[in-house]
C-alpha positions as CSV (number, residue, x, y, z in Angstrom):
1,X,-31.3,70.9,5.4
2,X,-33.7,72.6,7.4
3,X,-36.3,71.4,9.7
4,X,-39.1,71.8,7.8
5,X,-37.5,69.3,5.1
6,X,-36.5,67.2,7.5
7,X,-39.9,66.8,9.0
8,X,-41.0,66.3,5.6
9,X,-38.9,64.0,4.5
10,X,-39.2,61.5,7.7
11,X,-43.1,62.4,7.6
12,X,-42.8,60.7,3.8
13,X,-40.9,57.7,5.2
14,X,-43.4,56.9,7.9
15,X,-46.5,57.3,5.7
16,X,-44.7,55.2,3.0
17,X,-44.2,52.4,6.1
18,X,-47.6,53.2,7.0
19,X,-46.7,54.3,10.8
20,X,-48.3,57.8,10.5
21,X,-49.2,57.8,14.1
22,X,-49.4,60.3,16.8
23,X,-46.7,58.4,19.2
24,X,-44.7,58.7,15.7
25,X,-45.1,61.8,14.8
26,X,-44.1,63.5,18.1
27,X,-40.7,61.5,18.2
28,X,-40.4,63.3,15.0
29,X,-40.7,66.7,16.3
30,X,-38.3,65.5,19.0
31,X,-36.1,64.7,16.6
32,X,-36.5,67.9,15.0
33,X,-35.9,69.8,17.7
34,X,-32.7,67.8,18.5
35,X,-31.6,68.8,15.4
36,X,-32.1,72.5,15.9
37,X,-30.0,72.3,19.0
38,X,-27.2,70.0,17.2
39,X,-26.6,73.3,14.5
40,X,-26.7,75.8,17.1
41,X,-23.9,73.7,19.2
42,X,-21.9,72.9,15.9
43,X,-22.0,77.0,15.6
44,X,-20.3,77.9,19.0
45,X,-18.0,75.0,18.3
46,X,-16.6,76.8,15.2
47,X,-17.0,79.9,16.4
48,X,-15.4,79.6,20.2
49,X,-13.5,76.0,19.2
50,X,-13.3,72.8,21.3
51,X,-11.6,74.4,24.5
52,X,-13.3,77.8,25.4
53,X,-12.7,80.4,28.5
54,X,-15.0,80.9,31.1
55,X,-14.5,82.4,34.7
56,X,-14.3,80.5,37.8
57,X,-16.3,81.2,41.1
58,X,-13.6,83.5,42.1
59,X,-14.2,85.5,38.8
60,X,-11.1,84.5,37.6
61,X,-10.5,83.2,34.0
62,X,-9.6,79.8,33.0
63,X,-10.1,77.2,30.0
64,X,-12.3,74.1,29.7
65,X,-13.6,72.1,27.5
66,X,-16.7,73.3,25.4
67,X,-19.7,72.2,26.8
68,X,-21.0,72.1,23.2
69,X,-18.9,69.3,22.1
70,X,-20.2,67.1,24.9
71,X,-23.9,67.6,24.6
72,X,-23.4,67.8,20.5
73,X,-22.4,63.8,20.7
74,X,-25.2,63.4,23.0
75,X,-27.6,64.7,21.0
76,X,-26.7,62.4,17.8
77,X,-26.5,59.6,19.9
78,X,-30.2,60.4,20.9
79,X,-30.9,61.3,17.4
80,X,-29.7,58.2,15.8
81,X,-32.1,56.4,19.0
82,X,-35.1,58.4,17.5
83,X,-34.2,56.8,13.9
84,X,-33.9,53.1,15.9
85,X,-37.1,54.0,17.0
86,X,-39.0,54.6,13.8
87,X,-37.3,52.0,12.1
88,X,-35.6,54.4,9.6
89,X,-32.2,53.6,8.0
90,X,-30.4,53.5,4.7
91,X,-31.7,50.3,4.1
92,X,-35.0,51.2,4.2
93,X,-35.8,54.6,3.0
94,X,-38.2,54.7,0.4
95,X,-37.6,56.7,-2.9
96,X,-40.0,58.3,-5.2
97,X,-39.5,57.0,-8.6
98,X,-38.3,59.6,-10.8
99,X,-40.3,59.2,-14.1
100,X,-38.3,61.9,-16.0
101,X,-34.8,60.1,-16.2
């Protein structure tokens, strides 16, 4: 899912609640964002892996953890906050009815 879906889609869910405001809508684009910087971290992890090598002040080479990993819990921890926040969960997303079924 992209961002511009997601933005629409929580957009829809605060309009439904009737909490289109602007305090609202910028946590929103924060939580846009987040996301943004979630994908590009889940990318380096699959393409350099949990453990990567860097080079130490001395220049010389060495393995560490991914920083990625780290800051990718991080950011869905803050993520999941920004939901809190909204008061968006499972339990109360509102559907469209589907008149066509």
């Amino acid at each position: 899912m992209n961002g511009t879906s997601i933005r629409d889609s929580l957009m829809e869910q605060l309009q439904a609640k009737g909490a289109d405001v602007a305090h609202f809508r910028s946590l929103i684009e924060d939580y846009v964002w987040m996301d943004e910087q979630l994908q590009a971290m889940k990318e380096d992890i699959k393409e350099r892996g949990t453990r990567c090598i860097t080079l130490s002040a001395s220049g010389k080479p060495y393995e560490k953890e991914n920083p990625a990993v780290k800051d990718a819990v991080m950011y869905s921890r803050q993520m999941l906050a920004i939901l809190r926040d909204l008061g968006l969960s499972t339990e109360k997303t509102v559907v469209e009815d589907d008149d066509e079924l």
